[in-house]
Residue frames relative to the residue before (quaternion, step in Angstrom):
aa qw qx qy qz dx dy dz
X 1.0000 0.0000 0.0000 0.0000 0.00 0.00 0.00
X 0.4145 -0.7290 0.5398 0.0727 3.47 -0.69 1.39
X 0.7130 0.3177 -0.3580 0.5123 3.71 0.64 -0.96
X 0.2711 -0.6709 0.6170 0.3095 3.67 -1.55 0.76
X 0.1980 -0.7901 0.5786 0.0410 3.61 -0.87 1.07
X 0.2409 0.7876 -0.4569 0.3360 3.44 1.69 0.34
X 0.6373 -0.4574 0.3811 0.4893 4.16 -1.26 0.09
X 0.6811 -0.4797 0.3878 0.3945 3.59 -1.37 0.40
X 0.1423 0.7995 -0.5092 -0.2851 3.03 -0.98 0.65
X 0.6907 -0.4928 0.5271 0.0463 3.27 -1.75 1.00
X 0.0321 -0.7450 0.6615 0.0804 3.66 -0.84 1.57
X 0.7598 -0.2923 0.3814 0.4379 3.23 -1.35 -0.58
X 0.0854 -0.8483 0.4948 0.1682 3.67 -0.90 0.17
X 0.5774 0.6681 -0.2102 0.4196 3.54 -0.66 -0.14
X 0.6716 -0.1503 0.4603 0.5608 3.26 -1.36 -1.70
X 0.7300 0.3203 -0.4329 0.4209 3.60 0.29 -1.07
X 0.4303 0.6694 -0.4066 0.4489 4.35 0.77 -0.11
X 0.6665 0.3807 -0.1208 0.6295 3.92 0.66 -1.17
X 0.6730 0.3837 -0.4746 0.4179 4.27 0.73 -0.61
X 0.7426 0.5343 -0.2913 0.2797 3.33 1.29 -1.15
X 0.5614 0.5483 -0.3769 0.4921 3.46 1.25 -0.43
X 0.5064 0.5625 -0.3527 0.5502 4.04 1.02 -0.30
X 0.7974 0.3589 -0.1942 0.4446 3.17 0.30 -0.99
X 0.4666 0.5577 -0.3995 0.5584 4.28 1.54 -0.22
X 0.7483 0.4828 -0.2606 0.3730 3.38 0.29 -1.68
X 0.6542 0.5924 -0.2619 0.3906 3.62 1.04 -1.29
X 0.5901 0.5840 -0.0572 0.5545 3.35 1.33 -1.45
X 0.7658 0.3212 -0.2863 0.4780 3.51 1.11 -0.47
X 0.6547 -0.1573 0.0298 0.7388 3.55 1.56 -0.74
X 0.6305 -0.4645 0.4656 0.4122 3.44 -1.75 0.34
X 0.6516 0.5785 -0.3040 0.3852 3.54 0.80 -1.51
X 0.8011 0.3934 -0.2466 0.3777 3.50 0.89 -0.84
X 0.3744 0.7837 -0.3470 0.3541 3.10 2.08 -0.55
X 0.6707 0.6149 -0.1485 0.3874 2.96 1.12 -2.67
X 0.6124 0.5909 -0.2469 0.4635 3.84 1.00 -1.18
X 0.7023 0.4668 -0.2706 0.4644 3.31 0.38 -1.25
X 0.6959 0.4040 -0.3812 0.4551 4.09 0.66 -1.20
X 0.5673 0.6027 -0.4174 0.3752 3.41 1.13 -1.14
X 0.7202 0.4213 -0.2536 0.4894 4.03 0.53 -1.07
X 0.6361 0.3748 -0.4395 0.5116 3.85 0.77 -0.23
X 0.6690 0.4649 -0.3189 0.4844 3.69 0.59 -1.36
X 0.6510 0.5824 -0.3195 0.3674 3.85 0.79 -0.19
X 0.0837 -0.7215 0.5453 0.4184 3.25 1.61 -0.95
X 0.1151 0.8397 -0.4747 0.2374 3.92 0.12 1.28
X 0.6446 0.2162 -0.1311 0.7215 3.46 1.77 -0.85
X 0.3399 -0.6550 0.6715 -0.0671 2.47 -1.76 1.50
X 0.0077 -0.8962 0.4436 -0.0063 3.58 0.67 1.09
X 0.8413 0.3545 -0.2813 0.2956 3.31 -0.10 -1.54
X 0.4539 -0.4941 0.5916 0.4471 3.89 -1.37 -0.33
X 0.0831 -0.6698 0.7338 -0.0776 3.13 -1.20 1.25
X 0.6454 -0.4216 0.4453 0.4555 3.90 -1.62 0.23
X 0.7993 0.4673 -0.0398 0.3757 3.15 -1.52 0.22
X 0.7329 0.4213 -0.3157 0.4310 3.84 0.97 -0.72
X 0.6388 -0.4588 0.4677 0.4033 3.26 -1.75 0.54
X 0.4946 -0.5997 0.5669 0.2726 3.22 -1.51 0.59
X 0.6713 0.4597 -0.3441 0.4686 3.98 -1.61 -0.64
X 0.3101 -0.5502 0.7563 0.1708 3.88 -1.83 0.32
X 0.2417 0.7006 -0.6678 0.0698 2.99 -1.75 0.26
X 0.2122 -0.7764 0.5721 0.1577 3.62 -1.09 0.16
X 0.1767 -0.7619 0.6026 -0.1587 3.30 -1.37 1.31
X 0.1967 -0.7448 0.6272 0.1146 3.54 -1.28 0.32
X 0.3878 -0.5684 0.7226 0.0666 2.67 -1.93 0.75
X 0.2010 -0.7183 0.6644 0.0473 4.01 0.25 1.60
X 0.6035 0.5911 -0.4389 0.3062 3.82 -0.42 -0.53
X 0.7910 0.1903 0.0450 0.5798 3.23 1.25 -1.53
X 0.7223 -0.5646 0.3131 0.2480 3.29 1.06 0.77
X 0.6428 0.4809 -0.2191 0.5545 3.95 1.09 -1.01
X 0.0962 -0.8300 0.4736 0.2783 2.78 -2.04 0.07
X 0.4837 -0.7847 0.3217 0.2163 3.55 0.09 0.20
X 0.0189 0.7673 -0.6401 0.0352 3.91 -0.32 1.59
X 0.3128 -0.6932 0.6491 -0.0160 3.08 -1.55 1.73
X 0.3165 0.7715 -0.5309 0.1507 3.60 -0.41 0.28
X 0.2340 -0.5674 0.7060 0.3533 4.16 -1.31 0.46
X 0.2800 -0.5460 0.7894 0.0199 3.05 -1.97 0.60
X 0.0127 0.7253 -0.6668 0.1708 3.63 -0.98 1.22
X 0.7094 -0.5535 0.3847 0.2060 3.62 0.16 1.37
X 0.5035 0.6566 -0.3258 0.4574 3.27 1.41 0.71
X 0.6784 -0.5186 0.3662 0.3697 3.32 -1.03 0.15
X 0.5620 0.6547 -0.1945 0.4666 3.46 1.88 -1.13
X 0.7643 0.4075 -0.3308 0.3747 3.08 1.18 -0.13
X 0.5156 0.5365 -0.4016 0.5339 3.54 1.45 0.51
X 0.6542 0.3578 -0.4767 0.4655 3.49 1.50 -0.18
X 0.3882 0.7549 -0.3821 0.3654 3.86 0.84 -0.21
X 0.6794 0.5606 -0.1478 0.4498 3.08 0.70 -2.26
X 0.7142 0.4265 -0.1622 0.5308 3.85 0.25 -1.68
X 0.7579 0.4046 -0.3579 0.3659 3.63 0.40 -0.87
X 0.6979 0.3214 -0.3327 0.5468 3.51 0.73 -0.89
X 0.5648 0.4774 -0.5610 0.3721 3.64 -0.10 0.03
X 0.6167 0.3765 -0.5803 0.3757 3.77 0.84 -1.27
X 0.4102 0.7660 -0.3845 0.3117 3.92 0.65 -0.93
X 0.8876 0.2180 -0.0583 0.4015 3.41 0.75 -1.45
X 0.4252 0.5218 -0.4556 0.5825 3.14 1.71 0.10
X 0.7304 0.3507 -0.4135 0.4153 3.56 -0.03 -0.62
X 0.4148 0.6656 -0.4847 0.3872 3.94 0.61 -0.22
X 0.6380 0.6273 -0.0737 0.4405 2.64 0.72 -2.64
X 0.7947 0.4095 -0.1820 0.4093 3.98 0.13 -1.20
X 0.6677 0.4994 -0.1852 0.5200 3.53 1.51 -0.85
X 0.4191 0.8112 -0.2863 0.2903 3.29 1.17 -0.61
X 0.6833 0.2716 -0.2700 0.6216 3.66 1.13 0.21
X 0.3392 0.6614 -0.6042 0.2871 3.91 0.90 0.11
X 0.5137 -0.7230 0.3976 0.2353 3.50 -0.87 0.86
X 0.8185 0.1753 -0.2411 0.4911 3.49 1.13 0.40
X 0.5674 -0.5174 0.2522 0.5888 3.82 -0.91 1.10
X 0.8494 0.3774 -0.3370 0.1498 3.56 -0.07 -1.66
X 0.3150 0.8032 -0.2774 0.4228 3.10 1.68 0.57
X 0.7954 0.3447 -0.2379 0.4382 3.44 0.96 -0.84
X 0.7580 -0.0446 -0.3943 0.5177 3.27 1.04 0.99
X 0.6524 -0.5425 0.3984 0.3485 3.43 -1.67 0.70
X 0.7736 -0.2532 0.4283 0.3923 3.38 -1.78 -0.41
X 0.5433 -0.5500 0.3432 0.5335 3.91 -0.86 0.71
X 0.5856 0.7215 -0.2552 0.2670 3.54 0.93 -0.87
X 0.7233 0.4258 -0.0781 0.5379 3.04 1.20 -1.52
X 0.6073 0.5325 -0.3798 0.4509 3.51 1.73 -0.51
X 0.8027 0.3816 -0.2328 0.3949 3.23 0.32 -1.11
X 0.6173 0.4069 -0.6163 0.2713 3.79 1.15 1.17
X 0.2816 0.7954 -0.4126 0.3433 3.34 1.65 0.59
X 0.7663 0.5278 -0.0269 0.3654 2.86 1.00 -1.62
X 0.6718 0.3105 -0.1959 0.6433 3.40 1.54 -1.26
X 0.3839 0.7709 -0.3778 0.3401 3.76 1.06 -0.04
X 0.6477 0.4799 -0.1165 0.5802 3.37 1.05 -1.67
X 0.7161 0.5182 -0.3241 0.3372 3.33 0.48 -0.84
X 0.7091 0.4701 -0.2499 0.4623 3.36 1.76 -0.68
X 0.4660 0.6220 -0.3587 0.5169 3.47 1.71 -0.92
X 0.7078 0.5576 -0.2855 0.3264 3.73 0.17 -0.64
X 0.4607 0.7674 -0.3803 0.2330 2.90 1.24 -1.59
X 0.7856 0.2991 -0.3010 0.4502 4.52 0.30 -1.19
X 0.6673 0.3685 -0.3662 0.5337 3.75 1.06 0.36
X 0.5065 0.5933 -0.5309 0.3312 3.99 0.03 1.03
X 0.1175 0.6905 -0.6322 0.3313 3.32 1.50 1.25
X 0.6873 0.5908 -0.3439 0.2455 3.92 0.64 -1.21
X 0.6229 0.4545 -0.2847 0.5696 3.23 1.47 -1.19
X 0.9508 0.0046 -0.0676 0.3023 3.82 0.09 -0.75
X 0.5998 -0.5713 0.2918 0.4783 3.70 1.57 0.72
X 0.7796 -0.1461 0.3396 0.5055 3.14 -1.42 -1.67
X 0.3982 0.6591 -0.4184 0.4817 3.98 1.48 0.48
X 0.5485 0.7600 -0.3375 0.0874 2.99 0.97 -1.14
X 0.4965 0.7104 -0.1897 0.4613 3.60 1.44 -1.62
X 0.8919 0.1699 -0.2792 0.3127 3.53 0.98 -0.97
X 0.3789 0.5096 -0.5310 0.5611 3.56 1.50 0.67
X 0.6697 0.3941 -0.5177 0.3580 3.78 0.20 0.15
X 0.7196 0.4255 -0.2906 0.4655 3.36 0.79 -0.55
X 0.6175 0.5216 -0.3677 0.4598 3.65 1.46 -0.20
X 0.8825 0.2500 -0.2920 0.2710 3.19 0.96 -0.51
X 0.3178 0.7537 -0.4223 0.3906 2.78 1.89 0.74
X 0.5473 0.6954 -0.2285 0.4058 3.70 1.79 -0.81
X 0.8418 0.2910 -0.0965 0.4443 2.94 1.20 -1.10
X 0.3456 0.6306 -0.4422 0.5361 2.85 1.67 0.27
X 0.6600 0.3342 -0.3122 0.5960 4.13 0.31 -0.99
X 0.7830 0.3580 -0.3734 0.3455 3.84 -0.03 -0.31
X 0.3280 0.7517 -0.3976 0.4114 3.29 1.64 0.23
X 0.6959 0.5029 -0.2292 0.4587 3.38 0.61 -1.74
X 0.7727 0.4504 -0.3227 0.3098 3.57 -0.13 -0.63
X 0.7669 0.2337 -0.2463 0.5446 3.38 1.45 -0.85
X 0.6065 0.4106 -0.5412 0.4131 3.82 0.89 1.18
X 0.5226 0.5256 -0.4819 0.4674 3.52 1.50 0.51
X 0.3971 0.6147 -0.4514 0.5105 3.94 1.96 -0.11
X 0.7562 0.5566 -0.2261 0.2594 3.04 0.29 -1.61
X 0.5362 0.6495 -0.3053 0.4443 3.64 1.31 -1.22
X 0.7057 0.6014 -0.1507 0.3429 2.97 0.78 -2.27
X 0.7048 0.5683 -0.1257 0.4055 3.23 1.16 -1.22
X 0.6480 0.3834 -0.2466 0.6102 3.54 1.25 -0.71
X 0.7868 0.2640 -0.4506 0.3291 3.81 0.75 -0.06
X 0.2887 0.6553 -0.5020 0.4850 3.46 1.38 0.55
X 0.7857 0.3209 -0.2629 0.4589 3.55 0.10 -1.41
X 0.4966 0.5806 -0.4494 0.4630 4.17 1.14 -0.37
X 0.6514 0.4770 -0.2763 0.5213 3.74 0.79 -1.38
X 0.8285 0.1399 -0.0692 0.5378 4.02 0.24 -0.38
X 0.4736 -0.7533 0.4564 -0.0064 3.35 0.05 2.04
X 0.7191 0.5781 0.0751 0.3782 2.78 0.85 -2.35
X 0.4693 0.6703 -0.4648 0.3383 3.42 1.19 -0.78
X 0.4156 -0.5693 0.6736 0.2222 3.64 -1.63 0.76
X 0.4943 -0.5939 0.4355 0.4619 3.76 -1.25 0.21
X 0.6153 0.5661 -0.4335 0.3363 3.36 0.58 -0.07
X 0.6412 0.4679 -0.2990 0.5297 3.07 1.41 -0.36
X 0.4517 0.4852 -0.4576 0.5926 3.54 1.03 -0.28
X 0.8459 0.3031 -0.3552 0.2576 3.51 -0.30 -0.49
X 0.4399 0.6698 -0.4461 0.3986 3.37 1.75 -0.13
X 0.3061 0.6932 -0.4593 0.4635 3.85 1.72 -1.33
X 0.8380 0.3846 -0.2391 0.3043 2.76 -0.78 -2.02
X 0.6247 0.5535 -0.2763 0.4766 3.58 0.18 -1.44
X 0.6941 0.3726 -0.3602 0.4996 4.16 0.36 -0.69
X 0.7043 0.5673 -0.2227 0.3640 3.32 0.42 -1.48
X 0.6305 0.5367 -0.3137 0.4649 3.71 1.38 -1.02
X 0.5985 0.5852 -0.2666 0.4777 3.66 1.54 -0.83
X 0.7765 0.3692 -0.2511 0.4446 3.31 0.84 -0.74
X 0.6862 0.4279 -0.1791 0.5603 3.86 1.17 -0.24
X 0.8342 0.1969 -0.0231 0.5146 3.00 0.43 -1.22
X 0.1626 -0.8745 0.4564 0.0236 3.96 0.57 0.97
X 0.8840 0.2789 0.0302 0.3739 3.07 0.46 -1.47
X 0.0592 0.7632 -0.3932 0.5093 3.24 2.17 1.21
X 0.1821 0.6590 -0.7219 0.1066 4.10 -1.08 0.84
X 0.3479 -0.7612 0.5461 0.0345 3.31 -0.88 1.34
X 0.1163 -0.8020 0.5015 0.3030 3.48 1.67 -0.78
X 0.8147 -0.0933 0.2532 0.5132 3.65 -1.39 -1.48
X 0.4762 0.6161 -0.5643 0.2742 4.45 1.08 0.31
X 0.5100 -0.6960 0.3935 0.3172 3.49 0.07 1.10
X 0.9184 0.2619 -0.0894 0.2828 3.34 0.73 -1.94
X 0.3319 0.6750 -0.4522 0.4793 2.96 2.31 0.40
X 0.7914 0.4305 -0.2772 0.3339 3.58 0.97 -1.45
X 0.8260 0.2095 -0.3469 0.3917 3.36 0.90 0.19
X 0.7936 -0.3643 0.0737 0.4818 3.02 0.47 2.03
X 0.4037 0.7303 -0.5260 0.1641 4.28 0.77 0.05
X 0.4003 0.7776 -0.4672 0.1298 3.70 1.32 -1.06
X 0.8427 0.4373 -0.1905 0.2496 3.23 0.23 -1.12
X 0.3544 0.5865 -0.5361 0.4930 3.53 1.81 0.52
X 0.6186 0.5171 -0.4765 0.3505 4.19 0.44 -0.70
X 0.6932 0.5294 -0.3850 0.3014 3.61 1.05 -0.30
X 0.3183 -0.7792 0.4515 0.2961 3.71 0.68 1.09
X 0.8299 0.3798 -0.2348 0.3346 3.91 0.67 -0.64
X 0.2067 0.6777 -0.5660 0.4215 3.18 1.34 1.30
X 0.6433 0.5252 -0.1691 0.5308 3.30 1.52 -1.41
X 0.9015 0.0322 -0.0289 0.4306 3.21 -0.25 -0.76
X 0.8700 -0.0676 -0.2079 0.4420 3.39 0.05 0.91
X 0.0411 0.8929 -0.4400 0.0860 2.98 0.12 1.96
X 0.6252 0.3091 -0.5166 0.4968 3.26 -1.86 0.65
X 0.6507 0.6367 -0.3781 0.1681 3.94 0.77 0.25
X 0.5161 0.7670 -0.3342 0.1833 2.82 1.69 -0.39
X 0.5365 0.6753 -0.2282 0.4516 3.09 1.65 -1.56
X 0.5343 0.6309 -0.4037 0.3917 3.72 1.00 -0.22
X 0.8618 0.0868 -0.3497 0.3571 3.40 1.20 -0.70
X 0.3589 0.6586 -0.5894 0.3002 3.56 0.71 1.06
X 0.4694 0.6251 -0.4509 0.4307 3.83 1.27 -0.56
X 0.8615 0.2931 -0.1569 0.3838 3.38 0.61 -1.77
X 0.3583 0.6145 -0.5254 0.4669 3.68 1.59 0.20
X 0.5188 0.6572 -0.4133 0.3580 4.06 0.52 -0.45
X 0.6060 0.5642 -0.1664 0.5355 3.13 1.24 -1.65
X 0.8612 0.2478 -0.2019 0.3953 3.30 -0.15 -1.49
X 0.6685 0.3398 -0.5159 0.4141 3.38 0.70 0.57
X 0.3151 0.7387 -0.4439 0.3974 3.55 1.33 -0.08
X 0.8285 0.4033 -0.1253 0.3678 3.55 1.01 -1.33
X 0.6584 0.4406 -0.3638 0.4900 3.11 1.77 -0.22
X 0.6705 0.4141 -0.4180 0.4519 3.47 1.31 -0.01
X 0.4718 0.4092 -0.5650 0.5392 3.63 1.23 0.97
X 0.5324 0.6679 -0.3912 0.3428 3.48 0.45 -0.21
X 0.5673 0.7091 -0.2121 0.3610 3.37 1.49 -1.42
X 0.7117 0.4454 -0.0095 0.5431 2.68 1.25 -2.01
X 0.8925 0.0257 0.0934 0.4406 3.58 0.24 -0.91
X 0.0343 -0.7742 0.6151 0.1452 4.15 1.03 0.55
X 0.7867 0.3532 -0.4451 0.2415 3.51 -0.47 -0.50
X 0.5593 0.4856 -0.4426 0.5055 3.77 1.27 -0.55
X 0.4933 0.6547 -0.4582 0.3436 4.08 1.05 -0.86
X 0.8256 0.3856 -0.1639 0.3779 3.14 0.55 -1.36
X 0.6191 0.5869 -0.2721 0.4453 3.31 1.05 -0.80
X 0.4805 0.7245 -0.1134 0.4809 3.40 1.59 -0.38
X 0.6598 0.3978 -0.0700 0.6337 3.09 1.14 -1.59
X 0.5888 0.4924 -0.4295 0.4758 3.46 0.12 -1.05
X 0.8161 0.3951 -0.2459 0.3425 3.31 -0.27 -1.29
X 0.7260 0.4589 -0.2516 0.4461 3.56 1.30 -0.16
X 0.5437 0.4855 -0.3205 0.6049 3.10 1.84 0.42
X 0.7500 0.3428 -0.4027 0.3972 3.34 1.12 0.49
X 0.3195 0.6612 -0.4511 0.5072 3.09 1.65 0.52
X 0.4539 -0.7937 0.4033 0.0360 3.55 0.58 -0.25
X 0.2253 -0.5995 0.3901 0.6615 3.64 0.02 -1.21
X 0.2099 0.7441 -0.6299 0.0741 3.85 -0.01 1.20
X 0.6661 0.2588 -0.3544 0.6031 3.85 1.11 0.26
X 0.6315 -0.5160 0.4093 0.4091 3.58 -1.34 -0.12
X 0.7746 -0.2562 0.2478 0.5224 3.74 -0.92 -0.38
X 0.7831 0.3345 -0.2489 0.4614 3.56 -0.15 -1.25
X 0.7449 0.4523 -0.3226 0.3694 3.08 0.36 -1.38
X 0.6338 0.2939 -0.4867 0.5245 4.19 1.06 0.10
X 0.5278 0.4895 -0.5867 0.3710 3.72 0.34 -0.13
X 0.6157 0.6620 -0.2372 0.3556 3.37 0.53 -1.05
X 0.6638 0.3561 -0.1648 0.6367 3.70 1.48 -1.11
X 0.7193 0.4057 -0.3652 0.4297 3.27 0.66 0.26
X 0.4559 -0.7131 0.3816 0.3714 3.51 1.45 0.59
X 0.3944 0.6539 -0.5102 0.3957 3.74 0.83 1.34
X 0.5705 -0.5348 0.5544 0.2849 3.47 -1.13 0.27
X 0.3309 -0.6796 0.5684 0.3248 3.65 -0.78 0.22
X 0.2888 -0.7155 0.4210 0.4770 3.88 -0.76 -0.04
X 0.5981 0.4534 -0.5415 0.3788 3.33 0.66 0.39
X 0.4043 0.5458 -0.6343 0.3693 3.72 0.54 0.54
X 0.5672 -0.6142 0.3991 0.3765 3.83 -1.00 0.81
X 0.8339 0.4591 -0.0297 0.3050 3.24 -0.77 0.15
X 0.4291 0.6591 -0.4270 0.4462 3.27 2.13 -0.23
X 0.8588 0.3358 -0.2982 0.2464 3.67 0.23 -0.77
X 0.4359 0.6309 -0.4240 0.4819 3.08 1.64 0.00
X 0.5220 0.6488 -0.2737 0.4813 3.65 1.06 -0.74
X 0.8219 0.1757 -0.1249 0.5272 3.26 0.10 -1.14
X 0.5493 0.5894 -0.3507 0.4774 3.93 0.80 0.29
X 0.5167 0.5320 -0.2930 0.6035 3.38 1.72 -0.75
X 0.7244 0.4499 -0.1833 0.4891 3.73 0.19 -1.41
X 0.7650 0.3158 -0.2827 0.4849 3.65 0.66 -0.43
X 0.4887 0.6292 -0.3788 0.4710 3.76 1.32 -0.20
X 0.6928 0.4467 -0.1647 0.5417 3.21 0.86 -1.24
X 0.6235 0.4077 -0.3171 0.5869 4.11 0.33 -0.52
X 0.6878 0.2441 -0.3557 0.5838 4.10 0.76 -0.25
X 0.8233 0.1876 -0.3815 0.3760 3.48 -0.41 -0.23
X 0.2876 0.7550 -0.5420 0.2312 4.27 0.81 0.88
């Protein structure tokens, strides 16, 4: 059984939320350590929920001054240790690119960003005692789960927005028929039971970037390839993993997609066989 159905666990919030993520990164490299105090000691993250703020996380820069800048609510959830790790890999690589000799340079392609971003999130993975003690074992093995069950339903999602792109005209009922086919072919082993608007095909309104920023999703299942690419170098070798990464976060977006995956001693996913690869290696590490 893949799903953990164990009691909630429950990171740190607050200040002690921002000590533990200092204290992962540090534990994972010095360089990333140094980053991580720099962005707390910087006032750089914008963590808690406060009246009045914008919803969603993300990370941004301020080029003029060299820094960048992660916005995100935190709600005593697990979601907020993936948030934390993701937008920081996001802002270390900003941070690391930050002298590339042109703007469109200092970040890559959504693709190439988001294995920066989901990268860290795997490099970290043997230091997240900070966020959750002797728990720790089961956010690694949860979010490794949802990390593989990810891919199938953002290769739905893709599928889904170029169906609904190809038929303008579609009625919502027909949009939801899409959905409803597409959930059969990817996503099999889905039961909606008695959720009315799950059962007749509604799922795919919760995905806010159908709306606003389409054809992007499929960006991160390309660069999920990568970032698990690095935790199964990591397995084998953590210091070449990381050393790896680093250096591909200062590359920036100065090459296209492949051609940085490629400099970072990764597989492309369109080379055959990449996800069967990394579906093999992660099957095994969940069902040990």
């Amino acid at each position: 059984d893949l799903y953990d159905t164990g009691a909630r666990l429950r990171p740190p919030e607050g200040e002690a939320l921002e000590r533990a993520g200092r204290a992962a990164l540090a534990q994972t490299d010095a360089a990333l350590g140094r980053f991580a105090d720099f962005m707390s000691e910087g006032g750089l993250l914008d963590l808690p929920i406060r009246d009045g703020k914008a919803g969603g996380g993300f990370c941004t820069s301020f080029p003029d001054y060299g820094v960048p800048y992660v916005f995100a609510n935190v709600n005593g959830t697990t979601h907020d240790v993936n948030v934390l790790i993701h937008e920081l890999g996001h802002a270390f690589q900003c941070y690391e690119s930050r002298e590339q000799p042109l703007a469109d340079y200092l970040w890559p392609t959504y693709d190439g960003a988001e294995i920066d971003s989901m990268g860290l999130e795997f490099l970290v993975r043997p230091h997240l005692e900070s966020f959750f003690g002797t728990e720790a074992e089961r956010y690694r093995r949860r979010h490794l789960a949802s990390t593989i069950m990810m891919i199938p339903y953002g290769c739905a999602v893709d599928h889904f927005q170029h169906l609904v792109y190809a038929r303008p005209d579609a009625t919502p009922a027909e949009r939801n028929g899409m959905w409803k086919s597409l959930e059969a072919l990817y996503l099999p082993w889905r039961v909606s039971g008695d959720i009315s608007p799950i059962e007749r095909g509604a799922f795919w309104q919760q995905q806010r970037h159908i709306y606003t920023f389409p054809f992007y999703y499929i960006d991160y299942i390309l660069a999920m390839s990568g970032a698990l690419q690095f935790w199964m170098a990591s397995l084998d070798d953590s210091a070449d993993a990381i050393a790896r990464y680093i250096a591909l976060c200062k590359r920036g977006g100065e090459r296209p997609f492949q051609t940085l995956v490629r400099s970072a001693g990764l597989r492309s996913p369109f080379d055959g066989g990449v996800f069967a690869m990394i579906a093999e290696r992660a099957g095994t590490a969940l069902l040990a």
